[in-house]
LUMRO-577737 format. One line per field, with one value per residue (C-alpha): residue number from 1; chain; y, x, z. Coordinates in steps of 0.02 Angstrom, whole numbers, plus 32768, in hexadecimal, padded with zeros to 4 digits. Last residue first. Layout:
REM LUMRO-577737
num = c(NUM|...)
cadena = c(A|...)
c2 = c(Y|...)
c1 = c(X|...)
c3 = c(Z|...)
This chain:
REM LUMRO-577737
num = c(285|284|283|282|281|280|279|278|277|276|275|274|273|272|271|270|269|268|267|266|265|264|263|262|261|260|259|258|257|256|255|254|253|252|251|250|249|248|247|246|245|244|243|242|241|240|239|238|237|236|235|234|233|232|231|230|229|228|227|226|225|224|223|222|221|220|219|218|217|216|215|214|213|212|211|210|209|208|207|206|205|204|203|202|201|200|199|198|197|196|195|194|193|192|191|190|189|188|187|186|185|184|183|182|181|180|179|178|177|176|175|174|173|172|171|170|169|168|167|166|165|164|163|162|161|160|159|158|157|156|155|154|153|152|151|150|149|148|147|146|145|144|143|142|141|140|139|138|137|136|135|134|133|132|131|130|129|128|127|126|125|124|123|122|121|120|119|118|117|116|115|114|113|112|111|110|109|108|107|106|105|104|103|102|101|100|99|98|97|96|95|94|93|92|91|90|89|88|87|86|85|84|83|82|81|80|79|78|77|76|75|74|73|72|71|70|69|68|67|66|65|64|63|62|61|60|59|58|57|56|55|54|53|52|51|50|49|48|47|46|45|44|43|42|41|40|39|38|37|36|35|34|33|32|31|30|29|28|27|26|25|24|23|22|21|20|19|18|17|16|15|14|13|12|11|10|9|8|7|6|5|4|3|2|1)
cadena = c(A|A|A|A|A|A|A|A|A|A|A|A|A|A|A|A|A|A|A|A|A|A|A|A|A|A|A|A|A|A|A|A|A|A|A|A|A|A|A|A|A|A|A|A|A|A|A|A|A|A|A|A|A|A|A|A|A|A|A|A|A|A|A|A|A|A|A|A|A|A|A|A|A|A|A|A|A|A|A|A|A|A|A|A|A|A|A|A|A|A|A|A|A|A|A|A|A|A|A|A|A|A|A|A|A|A|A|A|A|A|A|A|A|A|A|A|A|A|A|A|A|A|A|A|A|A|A|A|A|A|A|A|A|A|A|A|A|A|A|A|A|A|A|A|A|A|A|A|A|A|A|A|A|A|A|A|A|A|A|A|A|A|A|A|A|A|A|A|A|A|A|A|A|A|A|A|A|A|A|A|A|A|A|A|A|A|A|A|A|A|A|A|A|A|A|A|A|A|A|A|A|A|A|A|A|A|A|A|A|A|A|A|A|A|A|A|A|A|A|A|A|A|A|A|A|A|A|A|A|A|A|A|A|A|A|A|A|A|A|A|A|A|A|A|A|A|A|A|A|A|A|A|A|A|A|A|A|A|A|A|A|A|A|A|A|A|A|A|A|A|A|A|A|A|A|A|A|A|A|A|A|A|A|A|A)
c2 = c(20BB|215A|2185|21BD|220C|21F8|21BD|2148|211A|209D|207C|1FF5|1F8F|1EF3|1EFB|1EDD|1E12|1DE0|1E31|1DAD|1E23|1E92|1ECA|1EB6|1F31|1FE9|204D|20FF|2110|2195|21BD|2192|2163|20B4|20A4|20E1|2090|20B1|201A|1FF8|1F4C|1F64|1FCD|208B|20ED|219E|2193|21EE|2164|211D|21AE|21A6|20E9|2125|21A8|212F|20B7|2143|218F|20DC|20C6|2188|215A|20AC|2008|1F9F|1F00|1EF3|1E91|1DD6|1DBF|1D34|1D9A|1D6E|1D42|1CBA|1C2D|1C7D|1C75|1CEC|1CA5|1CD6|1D50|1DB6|1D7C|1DBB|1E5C|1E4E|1E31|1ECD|1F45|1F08|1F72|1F40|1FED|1FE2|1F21|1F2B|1FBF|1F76|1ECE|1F38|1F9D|1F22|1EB9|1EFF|1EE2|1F2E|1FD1|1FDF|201F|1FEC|2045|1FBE|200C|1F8C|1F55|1EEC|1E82|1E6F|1DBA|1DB6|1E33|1DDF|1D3F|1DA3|1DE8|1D61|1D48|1E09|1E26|1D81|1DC3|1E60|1E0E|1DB3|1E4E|1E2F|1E9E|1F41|1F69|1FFD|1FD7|2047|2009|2018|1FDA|1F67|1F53|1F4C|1F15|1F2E|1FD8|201F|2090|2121|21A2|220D|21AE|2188|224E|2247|21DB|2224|22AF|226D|21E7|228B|229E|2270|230A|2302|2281|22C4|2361|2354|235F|22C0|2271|2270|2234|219F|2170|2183|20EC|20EC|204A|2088|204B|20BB|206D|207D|2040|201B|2036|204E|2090|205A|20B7|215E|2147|2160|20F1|2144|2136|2146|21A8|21A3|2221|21CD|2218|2191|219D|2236|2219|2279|2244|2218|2200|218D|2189|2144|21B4|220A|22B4|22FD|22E5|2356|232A|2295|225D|21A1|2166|2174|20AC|20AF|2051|20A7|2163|214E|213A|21D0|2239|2222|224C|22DC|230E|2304|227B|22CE|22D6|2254|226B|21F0|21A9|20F1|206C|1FE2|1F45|1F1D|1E97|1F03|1F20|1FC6|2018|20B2|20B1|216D|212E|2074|2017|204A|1F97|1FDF|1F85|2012|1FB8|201F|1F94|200D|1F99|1FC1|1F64|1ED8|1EC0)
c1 = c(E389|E32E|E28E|E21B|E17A|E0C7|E0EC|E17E|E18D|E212|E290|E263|E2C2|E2E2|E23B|E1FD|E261|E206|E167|E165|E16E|E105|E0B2|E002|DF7D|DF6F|E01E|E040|E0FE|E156|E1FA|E296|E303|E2E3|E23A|E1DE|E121|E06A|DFF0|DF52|DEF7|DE7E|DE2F|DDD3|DE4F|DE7B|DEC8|DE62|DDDD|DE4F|DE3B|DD76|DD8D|DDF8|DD69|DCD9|DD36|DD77|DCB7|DC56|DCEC|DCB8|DBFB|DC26|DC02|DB50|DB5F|DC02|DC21|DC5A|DD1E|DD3D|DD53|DCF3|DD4B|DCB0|DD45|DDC1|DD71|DDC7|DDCE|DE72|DE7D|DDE2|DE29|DECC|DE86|DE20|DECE|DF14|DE8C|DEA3|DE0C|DDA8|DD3A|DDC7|DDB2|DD05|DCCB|DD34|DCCC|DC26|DC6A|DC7A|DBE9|DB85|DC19|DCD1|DCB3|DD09|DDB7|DE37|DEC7|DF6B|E00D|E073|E12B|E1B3|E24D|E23A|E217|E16C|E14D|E186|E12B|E08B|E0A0|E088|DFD2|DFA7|DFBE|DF59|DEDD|DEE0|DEE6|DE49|DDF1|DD53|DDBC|DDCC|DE91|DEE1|DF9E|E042|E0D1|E157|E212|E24C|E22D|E193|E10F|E059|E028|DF6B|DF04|DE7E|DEE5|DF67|DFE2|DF81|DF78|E02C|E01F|DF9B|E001|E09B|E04B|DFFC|DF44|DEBF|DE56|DDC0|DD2A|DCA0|DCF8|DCF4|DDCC|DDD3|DD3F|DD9D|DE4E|DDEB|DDA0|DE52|DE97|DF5B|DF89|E015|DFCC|DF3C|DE8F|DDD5|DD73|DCB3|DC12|DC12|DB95|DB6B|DB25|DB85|DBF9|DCA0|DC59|DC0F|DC51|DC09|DC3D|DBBD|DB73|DAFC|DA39|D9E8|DA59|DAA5|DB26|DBBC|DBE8|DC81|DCB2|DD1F|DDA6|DE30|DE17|DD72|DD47|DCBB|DBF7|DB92|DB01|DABA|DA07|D9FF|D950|D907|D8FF|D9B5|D9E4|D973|D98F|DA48|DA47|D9EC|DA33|DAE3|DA90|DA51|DB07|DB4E|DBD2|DC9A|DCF6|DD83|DE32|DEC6|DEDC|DEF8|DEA5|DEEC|DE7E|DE26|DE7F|DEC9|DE28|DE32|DDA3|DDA1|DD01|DCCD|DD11|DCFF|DC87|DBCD|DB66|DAC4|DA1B|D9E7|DA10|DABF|DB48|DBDD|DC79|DCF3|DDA2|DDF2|DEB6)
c3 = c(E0BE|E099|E10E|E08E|E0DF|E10E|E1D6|E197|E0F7|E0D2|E053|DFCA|DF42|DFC8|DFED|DF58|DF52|E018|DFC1|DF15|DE77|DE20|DEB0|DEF2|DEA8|DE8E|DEA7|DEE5|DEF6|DF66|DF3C|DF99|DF0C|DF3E|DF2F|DFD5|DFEE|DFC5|DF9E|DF5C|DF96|DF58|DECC|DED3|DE5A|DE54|DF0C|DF45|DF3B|DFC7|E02F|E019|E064|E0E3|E11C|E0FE|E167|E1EF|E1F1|E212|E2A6|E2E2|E2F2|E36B|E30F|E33F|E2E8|E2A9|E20A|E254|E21F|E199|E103|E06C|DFBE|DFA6|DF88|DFD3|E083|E0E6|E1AC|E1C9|E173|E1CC|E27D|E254|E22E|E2DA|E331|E2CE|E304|E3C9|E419|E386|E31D|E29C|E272|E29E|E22B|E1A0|E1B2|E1B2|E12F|E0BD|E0D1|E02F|DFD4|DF87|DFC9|E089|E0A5|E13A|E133|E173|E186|E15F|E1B6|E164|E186|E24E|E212|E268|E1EA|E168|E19F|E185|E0DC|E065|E0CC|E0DB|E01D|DFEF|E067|E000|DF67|DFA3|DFCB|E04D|E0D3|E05B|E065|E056|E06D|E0AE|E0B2|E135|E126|E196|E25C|E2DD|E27B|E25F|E25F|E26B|E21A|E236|E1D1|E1E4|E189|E10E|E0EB|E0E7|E05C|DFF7|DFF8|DFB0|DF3D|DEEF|DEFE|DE68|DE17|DE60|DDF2|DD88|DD66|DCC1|DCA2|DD31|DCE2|DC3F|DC95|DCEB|DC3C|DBF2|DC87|DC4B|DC2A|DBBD|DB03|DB2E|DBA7|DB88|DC1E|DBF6|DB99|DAC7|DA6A|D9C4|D928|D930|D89A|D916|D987|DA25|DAD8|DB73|DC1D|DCB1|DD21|DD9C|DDB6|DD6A|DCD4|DCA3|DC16|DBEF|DB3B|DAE9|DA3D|D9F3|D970|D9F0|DA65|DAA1|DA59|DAA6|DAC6|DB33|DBCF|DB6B|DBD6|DC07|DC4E|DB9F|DB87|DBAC|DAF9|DA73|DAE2|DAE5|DA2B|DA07|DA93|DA2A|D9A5|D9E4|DA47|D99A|D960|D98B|D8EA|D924|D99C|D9AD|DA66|DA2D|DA66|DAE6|DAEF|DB91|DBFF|DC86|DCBA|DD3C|DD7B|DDDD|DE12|DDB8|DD02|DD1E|DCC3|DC89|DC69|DC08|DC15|DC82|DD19|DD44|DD6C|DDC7|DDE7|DE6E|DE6B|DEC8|DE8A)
């Protein structure tokens, strides 16, 4: 799974909270509560690091003994954390033993970032979107995909002789925020008169190596294919995470699930635990 990363040149590196970031890596910390270190102090340290471009907004209790602190810098709201003894300052995701994103939840409660739609809505609202189906039979999907994400292009490439099976269909929502070139690839898959023969054009060519897609950016796109990408890219930030692919299907008791990344398991194997969803909805078996 291709994330967003924020880098902020203030000789700080500020991870995750408003790009959705997920590092699976990071160690879990517990959600337990501390004396919360003084917005001062707070400005203090911010101040030694930032070079004064960072102002402290408020501080609040953080988990796992740590305090929190809303942080202005050049403009961009960021979340930071303070050891309990208010000497360091910590920059990036924090994640509880459940992989639950608690930087995410703290923008959420801020206001720094919407509250994330249910798998329900966000579904139908896929549904609506600028998008195209590949597939004629199986179960339906759903998959944001940025065209420079290798998952994704490992997505499209395990799913391709499904579809040609009659085993699977995907409902393809081309996003754009991994690079520079993005939307200019985006803008040509969705802007093509065939949208699934320029997809196939971008896969074919990806180079894994540089995890760029092989489709030409386009050079002059038409005003509504600029407003579908940024509009399926802001749908995918609904989502409460901006990563690639992210995917919305039917489990088997005809709910709809929200997940971020490939599945667990090889495609031919998930689909086999799926219904489909059809037009937003749970079809059933």
């Amino acid at each position: 799974m291709q994330t967003k990363t924020v880098a902020l040149a203030v000789g700080l590196l500020v991870v995750g909270a408003l790009g959705g970031v997920f590092a699976g890596r990071y160690l879990p910390i517990s959600v337990a509560k501390a004396a919360v270190v003084s917005q001062a102090k707070a400005q203090k340290l911010v101040d030694g690091l930032a070079h004064g471009q960072g102002q402290v907004e408020k501080t609040f209790a953080g988990p796992g003994g740590l305090t929190g602190a809303l942080v202005q810098i050049d403009g961009h709201p960021n979340i930071l954390y303070l050891t309990p003894d208010g000497k360091y300052l910590v920059a990036g995701t924090v994640f509880n033993a459940a992989g639950e994103n608690l930087m995410r939840e703290e923008a959420i409660q801020l206001g720094l970032i919407p509250k994330p739609e249910t798998p329900e809505a966000l579904a139908k609202k896929a549904a609506a979107a600028d998008s195209f189906v590949l597939g004629t039979k199986g179960p339906e999907i759903t998959a944001f995909v940025d065209p420079n994400c290798i998952f994704c292009h490992k997505f499209y490439e395990e799913a391709k002789p499904l579809i040609a099976a009659g085993k699977l269909r995907v409902r393809f929502v081309v996003v754009a925020f991994l690079k520079s070139s993005s939307a200019g690839k985006a803008e040509a898959i969705l802007g093509a008169k065939d949208p699934a023969a320029a997809m196939a054009e971008n896969e074919k060519g990806f180079d894994e190596a540089t995890e760029e897609g092989g489709i030409e950016p386009a050079k002059d796109p038409a005003t509504a294919t600029v407003t579908a990408v940024q509009n399926n890219t802001k749908l995918l930030e609904q989502s409460g995470e901006v990563a690639t692919p992210t995917l919305l299907y039917c489990n088997d008791h005809n709910t709809v699930v929200l997940k971020h990344g490939l599945p667990d398991k090889d495609l031919e194997s998930f689909l086999k635990e799926i219904h489909s969803l059809d037009h937003g909805s749970c079809q059933g078996s």
